[in-house]
Biopython code that builds the backbone (N, CA, C, O; Angstrom):
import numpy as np
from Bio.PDB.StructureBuilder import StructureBuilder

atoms = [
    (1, "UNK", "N", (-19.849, 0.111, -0.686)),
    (1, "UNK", "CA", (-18.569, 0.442, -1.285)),
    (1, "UNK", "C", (-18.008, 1.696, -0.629)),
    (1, "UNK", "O", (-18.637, 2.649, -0.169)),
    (2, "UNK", "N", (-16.670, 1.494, -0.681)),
    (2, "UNK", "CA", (-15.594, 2.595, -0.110)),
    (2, "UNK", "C", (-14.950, 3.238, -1.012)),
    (2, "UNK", "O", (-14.396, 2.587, -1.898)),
    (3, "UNK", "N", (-14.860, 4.809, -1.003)),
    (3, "UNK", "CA", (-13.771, 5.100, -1.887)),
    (3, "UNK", "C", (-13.140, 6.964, -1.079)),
    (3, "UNK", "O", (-13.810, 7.840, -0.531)),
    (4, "UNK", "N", (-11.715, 6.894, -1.361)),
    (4, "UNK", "CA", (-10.909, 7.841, -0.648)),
    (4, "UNK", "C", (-10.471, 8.611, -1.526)),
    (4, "UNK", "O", (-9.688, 8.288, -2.419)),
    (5, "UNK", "N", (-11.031, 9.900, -1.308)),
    (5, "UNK", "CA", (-9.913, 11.140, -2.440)),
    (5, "UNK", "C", (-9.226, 12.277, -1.369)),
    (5, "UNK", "O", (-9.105, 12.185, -0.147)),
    (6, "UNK", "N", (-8.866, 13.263, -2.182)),
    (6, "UNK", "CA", (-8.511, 14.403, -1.379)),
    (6, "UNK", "C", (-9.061, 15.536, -2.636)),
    (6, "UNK", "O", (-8.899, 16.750, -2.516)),
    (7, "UNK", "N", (-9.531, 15.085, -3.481)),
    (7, "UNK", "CA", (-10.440, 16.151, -4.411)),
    (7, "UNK", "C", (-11.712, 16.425, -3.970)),
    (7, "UNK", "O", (-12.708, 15.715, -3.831)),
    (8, "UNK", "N", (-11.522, 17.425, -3.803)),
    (8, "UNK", "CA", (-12.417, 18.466, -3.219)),
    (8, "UNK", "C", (-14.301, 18.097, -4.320)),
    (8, "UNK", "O", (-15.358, 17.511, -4.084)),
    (9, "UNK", "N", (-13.755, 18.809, -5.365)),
    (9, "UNK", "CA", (-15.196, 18.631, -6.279)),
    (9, "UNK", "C", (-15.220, 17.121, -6.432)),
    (9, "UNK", "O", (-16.341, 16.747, -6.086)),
    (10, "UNK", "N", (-14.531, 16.177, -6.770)),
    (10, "UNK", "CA", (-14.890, 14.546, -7.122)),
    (10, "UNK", "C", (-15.752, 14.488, -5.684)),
    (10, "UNK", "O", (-16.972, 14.360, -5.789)),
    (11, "UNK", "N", (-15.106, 14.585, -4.220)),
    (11, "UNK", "CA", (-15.916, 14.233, -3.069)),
    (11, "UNK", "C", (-17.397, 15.170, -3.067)),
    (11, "UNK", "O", (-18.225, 15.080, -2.160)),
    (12, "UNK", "N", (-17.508, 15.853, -3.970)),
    (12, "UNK", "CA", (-18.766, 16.995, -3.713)),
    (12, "UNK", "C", (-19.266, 16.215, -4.572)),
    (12, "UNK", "O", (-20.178, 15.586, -4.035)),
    (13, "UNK", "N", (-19.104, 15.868, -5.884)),
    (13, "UNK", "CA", (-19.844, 15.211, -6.657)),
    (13, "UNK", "C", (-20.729, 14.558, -6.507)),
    (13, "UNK", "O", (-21.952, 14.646, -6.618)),
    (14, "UNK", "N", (-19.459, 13.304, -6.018)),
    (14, "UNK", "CA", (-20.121, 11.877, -5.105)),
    (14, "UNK", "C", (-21.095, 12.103, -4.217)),
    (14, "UNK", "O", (-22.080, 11.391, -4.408)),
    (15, "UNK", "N", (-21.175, 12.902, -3.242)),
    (15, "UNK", "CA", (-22.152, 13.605, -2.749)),
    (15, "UNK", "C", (-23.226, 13.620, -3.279)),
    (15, "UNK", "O", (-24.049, 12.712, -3.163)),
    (16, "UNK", "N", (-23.415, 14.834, -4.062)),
    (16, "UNK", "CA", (-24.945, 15.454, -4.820)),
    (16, "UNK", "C", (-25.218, 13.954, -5.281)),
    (16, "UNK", "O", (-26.059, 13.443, -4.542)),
    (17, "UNK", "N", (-24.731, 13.031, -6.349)),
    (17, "UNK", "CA", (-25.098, 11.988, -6.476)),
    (17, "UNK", "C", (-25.524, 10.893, -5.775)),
    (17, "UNK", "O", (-25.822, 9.798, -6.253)),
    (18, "UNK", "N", (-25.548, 11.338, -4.237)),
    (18, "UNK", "CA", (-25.976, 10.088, -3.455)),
    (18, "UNK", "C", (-25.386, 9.441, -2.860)),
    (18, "UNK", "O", (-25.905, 8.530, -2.215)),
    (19, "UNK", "N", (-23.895, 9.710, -2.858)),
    (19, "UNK", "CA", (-22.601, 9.346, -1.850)),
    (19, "UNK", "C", (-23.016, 9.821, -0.514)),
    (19, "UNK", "O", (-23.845, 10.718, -0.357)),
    (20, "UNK", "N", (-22.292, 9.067, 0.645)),
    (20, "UNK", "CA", (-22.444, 9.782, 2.114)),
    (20, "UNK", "C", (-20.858, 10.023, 2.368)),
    (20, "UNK", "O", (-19.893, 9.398, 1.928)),
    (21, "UNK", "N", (-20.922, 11.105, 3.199)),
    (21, "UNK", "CA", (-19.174, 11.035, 3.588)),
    (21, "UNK", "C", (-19.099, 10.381, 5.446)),
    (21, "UNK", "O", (-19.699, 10.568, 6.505)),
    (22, "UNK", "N", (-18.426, 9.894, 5.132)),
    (22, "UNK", "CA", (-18.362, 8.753, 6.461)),
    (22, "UNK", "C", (-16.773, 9.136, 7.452)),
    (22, "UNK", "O", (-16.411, 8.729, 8.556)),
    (23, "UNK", "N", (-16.290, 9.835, 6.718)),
    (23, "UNK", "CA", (-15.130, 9.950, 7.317)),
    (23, "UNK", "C", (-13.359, 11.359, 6.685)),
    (23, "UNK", "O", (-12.517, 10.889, 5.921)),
    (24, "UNK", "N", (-13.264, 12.321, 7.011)),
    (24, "UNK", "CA", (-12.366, 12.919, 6.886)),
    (24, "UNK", "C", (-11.354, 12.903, 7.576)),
    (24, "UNK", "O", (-11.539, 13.073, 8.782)),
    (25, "UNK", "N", (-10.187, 12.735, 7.179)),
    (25, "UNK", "CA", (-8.669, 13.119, 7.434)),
    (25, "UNK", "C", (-8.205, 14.396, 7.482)),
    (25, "UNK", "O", (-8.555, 14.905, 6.417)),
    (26, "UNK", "N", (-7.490, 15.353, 8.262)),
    (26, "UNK", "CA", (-7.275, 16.429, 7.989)),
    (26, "UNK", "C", (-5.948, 16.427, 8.679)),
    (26, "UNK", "O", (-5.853, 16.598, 9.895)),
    (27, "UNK", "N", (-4.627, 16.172, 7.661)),
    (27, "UNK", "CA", (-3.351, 16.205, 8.006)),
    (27, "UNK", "C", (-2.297, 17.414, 7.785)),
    (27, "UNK", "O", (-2.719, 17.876, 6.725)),
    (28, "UNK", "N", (-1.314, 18.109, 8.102)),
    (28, "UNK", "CA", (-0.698, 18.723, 7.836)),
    (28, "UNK", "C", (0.747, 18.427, 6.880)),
    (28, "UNK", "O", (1.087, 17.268, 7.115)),
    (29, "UNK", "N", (1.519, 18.955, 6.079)),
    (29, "UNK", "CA", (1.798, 18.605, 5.315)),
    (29, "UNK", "C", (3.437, 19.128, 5.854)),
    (29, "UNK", "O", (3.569, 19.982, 6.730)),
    (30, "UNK", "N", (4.446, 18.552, 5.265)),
    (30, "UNK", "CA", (5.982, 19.136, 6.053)),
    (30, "UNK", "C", (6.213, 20.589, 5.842)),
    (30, "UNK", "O", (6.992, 21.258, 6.520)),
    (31, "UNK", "N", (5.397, 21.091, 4.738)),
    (31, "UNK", "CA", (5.926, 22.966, 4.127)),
    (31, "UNK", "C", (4.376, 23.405, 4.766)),
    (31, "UNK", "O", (4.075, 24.458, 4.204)),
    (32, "UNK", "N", (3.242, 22.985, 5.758)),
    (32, "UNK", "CA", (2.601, 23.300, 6.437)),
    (32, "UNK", "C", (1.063, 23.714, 5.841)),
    (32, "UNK", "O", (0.238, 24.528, 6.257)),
    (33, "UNK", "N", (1.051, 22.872, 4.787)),
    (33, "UNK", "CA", (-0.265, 23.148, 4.060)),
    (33, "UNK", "C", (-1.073, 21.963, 4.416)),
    (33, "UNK", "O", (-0.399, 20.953, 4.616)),
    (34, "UNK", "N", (-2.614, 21.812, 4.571)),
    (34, "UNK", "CA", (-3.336, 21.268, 5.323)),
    (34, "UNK", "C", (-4.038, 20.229, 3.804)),
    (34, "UNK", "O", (-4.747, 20.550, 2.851)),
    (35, "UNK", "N", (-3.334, 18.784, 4.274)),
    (35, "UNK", "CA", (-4.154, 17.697, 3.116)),
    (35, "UNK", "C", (-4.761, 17.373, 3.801)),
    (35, "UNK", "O", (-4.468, 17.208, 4.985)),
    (36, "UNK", "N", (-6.420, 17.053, 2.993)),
    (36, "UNK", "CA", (-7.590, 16.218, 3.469)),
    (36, "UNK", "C", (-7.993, 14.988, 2.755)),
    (36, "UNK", "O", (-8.219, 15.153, 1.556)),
    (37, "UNK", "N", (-8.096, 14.102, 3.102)),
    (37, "UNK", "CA", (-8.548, 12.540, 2.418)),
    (37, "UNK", "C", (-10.007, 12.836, 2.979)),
    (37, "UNK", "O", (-10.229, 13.376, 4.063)),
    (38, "UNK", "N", (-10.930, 12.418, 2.110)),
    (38, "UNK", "CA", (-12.562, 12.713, 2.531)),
    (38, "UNK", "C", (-12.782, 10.806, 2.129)),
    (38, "UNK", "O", (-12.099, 10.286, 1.246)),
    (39, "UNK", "N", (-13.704, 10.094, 2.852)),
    (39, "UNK", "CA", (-13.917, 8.696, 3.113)),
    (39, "UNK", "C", (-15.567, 9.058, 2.530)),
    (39, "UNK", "O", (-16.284, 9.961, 2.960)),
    (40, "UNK", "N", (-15.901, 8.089, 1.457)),
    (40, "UNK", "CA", (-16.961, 8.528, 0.787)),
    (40, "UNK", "C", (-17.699, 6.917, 1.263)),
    (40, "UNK", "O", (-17.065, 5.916, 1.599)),
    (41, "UNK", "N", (-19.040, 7.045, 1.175)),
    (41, "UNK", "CA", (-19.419, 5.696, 0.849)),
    (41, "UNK", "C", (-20.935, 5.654, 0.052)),
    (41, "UNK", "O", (-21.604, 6.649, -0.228)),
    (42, "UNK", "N", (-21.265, 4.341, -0.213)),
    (42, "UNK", "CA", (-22.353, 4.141, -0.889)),
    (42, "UNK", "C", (-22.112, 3.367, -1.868)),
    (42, "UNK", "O", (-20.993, 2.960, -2.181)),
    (43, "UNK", "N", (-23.499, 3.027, -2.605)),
    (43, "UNK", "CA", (-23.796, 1.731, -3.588)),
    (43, "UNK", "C", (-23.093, 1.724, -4.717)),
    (43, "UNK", "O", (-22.592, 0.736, -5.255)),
    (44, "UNK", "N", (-23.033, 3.588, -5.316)),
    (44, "UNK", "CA", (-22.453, 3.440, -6.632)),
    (44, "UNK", "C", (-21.514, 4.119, -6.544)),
    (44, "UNK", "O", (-21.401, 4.742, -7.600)),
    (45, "UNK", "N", (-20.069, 4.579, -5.256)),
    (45, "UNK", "CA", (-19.453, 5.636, -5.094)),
    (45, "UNK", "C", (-18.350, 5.375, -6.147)),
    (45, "UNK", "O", (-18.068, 6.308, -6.900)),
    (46, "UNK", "N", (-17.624, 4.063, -6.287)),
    (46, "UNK", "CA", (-16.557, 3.672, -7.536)),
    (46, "UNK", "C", (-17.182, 3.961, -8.843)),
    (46, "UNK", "O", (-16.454, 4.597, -9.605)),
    (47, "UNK", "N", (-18.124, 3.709, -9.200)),
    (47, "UNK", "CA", (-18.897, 4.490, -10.377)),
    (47, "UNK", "C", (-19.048, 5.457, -10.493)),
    (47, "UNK", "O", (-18.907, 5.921, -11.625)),
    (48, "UNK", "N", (-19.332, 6.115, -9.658)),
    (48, "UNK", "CA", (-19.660, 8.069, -9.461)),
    (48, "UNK", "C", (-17.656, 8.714, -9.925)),
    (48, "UNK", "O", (-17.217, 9.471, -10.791)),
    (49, "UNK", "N", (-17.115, 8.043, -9.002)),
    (49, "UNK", "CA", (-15.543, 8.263, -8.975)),
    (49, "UNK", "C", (-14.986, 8.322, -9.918)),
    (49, "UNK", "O", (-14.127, 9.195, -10.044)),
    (50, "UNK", "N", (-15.251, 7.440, -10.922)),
    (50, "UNK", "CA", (-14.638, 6.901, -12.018)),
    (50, "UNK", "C", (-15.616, 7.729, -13.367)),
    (50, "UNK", "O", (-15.032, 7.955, -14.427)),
    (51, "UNK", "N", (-16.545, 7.981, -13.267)),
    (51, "UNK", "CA", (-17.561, 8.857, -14.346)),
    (51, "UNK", "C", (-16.702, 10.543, -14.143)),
    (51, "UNK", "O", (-16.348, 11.198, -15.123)),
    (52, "UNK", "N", (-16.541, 10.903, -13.025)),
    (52, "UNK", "CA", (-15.812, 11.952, -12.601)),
    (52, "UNK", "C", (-14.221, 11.838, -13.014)),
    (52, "UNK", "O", (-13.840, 12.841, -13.617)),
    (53, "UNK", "N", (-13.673, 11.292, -12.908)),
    (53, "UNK", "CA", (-12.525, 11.293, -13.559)),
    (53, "UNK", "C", (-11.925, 11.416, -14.922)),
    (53, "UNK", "O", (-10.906, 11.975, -15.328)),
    (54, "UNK", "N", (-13.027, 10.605, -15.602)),
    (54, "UNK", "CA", (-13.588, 10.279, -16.906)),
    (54, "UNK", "C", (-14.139, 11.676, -17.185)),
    (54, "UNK", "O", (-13.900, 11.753, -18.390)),
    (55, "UNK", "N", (-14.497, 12.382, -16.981)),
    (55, "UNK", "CA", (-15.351, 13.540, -17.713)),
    (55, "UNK", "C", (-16.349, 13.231, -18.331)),
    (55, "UNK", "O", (-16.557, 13.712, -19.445)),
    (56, "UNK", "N", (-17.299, 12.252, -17.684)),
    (56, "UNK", "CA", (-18.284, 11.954, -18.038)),
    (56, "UNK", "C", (-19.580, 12.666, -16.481)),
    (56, "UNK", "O", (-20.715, 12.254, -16.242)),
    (57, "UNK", "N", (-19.000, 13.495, -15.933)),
    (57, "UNK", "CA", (-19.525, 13.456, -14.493)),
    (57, "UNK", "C", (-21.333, 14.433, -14.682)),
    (57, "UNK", "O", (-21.208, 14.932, -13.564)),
    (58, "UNK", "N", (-21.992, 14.705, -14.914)),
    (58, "UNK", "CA", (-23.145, 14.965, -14.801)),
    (58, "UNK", "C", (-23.960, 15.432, -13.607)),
    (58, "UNK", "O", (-24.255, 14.461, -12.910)),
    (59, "UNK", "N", (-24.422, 16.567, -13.131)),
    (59, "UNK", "CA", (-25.112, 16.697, -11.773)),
    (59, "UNK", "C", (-25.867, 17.915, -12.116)),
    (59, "UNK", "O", (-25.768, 18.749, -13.015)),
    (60, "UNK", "N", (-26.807, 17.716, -10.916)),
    (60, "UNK", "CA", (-27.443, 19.454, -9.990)),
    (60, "UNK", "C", (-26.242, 20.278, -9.765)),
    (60, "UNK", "O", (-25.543, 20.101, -8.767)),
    (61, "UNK", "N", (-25.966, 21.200, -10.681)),
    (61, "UNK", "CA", (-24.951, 22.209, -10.459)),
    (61, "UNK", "C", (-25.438, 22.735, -8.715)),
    (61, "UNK", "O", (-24.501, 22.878, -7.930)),
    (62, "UNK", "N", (-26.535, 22.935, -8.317)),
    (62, "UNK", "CA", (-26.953, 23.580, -7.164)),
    (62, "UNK", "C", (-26.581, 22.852, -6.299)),
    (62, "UNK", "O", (-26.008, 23.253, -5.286)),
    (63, "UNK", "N", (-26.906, 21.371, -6.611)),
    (63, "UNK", "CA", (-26.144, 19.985, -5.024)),
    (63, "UNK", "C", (-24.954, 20.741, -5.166)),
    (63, "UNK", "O", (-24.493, 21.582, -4.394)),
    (64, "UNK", "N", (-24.435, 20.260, -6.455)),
    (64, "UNK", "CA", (-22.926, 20.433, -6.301)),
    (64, "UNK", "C", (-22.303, 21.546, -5.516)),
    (64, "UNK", "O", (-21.589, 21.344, -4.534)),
    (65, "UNK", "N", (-22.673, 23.013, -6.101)),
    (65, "UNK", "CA", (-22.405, 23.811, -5.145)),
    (65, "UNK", "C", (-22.717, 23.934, -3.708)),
    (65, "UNK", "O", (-22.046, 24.643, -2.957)),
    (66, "UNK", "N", (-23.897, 23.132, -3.267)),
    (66, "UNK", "CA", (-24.157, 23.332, -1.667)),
    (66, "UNK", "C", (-23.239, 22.137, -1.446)),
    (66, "UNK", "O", (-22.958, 22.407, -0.278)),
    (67, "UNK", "N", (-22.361, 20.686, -1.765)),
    (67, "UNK", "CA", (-21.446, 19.896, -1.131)),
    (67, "UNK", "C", (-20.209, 20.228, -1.102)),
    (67, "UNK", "O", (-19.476, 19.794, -0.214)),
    (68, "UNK", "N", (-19.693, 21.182, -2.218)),
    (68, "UNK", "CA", (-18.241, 21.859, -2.067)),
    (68, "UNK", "C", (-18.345, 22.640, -1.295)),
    (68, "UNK", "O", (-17.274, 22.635, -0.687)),
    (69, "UNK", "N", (-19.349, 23.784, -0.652)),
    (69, "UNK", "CA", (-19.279, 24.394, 0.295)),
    (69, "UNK", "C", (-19.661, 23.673, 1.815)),
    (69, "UNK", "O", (-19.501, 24.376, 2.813)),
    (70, "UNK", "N", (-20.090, 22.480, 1.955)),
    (70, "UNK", "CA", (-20.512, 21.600, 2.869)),
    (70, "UNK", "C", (-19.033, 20.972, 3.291)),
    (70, "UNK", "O", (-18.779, 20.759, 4.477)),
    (71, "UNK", "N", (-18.266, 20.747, 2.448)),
    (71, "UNK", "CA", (-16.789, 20.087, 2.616)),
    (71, "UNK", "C", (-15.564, 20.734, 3.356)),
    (71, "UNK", "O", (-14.684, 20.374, 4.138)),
    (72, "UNK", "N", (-16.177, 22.491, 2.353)),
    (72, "UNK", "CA", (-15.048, 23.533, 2.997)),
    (72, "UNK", "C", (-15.194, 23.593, 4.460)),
    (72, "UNK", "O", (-14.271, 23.607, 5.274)),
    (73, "UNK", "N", (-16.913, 23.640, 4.794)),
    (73, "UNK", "CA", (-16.951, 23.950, 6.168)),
    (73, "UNK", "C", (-16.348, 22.277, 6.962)),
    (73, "UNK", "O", (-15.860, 22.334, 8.091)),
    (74, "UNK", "N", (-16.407, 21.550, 6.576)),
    (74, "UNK", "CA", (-16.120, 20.004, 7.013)),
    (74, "UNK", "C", (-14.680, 20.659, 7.340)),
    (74, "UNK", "O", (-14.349, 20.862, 8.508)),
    (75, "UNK", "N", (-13.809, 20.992, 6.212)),
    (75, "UNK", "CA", (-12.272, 21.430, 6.422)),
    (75, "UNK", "C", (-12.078, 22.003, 7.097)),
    (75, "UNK", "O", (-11.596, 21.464, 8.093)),
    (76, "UNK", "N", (-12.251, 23.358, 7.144)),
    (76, "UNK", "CA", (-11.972, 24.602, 7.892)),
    (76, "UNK", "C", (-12.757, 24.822, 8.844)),
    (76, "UNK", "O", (-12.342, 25.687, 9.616)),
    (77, "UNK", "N", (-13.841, 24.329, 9.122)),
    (77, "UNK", "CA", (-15.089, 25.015, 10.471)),
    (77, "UNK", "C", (-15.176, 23.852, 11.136)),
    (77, "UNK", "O", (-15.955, 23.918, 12.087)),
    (78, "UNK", "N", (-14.547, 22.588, 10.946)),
    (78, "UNK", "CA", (-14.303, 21.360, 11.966)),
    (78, "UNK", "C", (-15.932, 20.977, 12.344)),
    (78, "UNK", "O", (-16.322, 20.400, 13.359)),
    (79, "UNK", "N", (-16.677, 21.434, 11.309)),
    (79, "UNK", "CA", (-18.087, 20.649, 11.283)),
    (79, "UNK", "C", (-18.632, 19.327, 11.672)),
    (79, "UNK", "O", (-18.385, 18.328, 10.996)),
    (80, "UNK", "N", (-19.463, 19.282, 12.879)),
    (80, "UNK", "CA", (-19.467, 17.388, 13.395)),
    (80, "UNK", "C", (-19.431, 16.490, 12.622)),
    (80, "UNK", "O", (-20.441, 15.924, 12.205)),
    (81, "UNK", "N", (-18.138, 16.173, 12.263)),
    (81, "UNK", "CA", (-17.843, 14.938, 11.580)),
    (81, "UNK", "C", (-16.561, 14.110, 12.135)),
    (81, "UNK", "O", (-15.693, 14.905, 12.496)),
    (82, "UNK", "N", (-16.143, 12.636, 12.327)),
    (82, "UNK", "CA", (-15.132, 12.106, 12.935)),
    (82, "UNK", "C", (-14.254, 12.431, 11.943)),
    (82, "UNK", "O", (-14.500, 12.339, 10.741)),
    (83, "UNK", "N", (-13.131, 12.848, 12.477)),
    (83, "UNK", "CA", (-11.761, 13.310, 12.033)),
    (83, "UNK", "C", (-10.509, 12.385, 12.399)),
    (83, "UNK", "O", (-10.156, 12.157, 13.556)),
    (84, "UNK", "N", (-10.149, 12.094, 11.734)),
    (84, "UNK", "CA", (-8.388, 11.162, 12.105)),
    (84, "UNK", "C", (-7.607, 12.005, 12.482)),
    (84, "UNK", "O", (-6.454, 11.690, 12.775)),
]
sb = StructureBuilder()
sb.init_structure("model")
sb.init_model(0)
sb.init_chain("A")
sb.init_seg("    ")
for serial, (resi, resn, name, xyz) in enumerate(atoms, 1):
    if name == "N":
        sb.init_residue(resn, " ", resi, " ")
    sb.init_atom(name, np.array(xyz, "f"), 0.0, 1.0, " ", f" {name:<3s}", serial, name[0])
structure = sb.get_structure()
């Protein structure tokens, strides 16, 4: 399964839970602010997505914090990952 956000913590989530990120977007925006679509994948990523949205989301506060900071550097430090 595939699933696409530009939320920062939902894509960290998915993560700590066992998501892989397979793919980031990093576009510029017309007033020059930088949107990212993060390409998640795995078995239960529409479930993880949807528990997170829901406020039902549950984790390792510690994953969590090491994948939101794993993402920033994905964003800003152009970390080896394929980029669109």
């Amino acid at each position: 399964m595939v699933i696409e956000t530009k939320d920062l913590w939902q894509g960290a989530y998915v993560l700590a839970e066992g998501g892989w990120l397979s793919g980031v977007q990093v576009r510029r925006r017309p007033d020059g602010k930088k949107e990212v679509l993060f390409r998640l994948t795995g078995e239960d990523v529409e479930d993880l997505a949807r528990r997170f949205k829901n406020g039902d989301a549950v984790c390792n506060v510690r994953r969590l914090k090491t994948h939101v900071s794993h993402l920033k550097q994905v964003i800003f430090g152009g970390e080896g990952l394929a980029r669109e």
